[in-house]
C-alpha positions in Angstrom: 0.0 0.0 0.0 2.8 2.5 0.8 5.3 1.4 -2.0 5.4 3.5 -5.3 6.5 2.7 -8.2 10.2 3.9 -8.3 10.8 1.5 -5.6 9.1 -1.4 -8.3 10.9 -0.4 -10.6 14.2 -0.7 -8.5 13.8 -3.9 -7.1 16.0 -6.7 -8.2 13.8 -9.4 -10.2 13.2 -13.2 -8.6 14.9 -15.7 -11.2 12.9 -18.6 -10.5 14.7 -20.7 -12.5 17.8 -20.2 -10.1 16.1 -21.8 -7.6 14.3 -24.7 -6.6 10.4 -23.7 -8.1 8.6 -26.6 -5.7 10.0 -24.8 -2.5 7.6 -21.8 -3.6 5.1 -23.7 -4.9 4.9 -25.5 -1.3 5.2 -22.1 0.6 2.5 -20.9 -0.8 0.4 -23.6 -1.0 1.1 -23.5 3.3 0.8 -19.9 3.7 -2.1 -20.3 1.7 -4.0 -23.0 4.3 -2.6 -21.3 7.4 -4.7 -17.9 6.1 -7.7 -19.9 4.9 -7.4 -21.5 8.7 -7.4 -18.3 10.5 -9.5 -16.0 9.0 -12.4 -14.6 9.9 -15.5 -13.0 7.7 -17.2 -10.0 9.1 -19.9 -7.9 8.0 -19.5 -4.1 7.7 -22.7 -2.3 7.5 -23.5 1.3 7.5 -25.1 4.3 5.7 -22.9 4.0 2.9 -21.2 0.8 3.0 -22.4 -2.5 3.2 -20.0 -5.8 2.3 -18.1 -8.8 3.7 -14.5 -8.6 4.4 -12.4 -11.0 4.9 -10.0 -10.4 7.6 -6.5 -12.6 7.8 -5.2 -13.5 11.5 -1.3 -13.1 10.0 0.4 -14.2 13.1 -0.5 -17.4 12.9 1.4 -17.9 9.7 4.5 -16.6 11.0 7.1 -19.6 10.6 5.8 -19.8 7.1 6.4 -16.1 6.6 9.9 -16.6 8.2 10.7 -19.5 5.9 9.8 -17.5 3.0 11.9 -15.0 4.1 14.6 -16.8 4.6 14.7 -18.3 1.0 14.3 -15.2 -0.4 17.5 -13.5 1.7 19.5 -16.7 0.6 18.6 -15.6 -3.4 19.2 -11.6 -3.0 22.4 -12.4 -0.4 21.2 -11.0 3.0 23.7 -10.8 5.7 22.4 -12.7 8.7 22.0 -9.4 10.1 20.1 -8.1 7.5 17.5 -11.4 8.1 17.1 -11.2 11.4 15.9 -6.8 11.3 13.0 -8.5 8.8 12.2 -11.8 10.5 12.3 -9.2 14.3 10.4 -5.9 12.2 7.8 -8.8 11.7 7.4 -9.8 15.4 7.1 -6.0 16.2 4.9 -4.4 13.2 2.3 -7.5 11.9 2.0 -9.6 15.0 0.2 -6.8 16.8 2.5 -5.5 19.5 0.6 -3.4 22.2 1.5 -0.1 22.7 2.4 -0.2 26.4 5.1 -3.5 25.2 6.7 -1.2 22.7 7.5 1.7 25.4 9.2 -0.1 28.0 
């Protein structure tokens, strides 16, 4: 949602063929079942709007998110370090820290 084109534009493309297709076939086929699993359907009503959404409970799916990750920093050479800030910017940003956590 926040990304604009330049940085599209920039980004290094995935050579599938460099790798092993089947691990990202069976990633997303996991990540796929782990968001079907724990999601939830919910009605939003109101003067103007009125639809189902479908709302994904992401933290669930987080050591299939890591793995991902983690084949992906082996193709574009991530340092460990470099790993580890997006596997622990994860934990803090999509896994639904509370406010009170993050200012101790």
């Amino acid at each position: 949602m926040d990304v604009v084109s330049r940085e599209v534009d920039e980004m290094p493309i995935f050579d599938f063929a460099m790798s092993s297709p089947e691990i990202f076939t069976n990633l997303q086929s996991e990540i796929l079942r782990a968001y079907s699993r724990h999601s939830e359907i919910r009605q939003r009503r109101g003067a103007i709007i009125l639809t189902d959404e479908t709302n994904f409970d992401v933290k669930h799916s987080k050591p299939i998110i890591d793995e991902i990750d983690r084949v992906l920093a082996r193709h574009y050479g991530f340092t460990d370090e470099e790993l580890d800030f997006i596997i622990n910017y994860d934990i803090k940003y999509r896994m639904g820290s509370d406010a009170a956590e993050d200012e101790e």
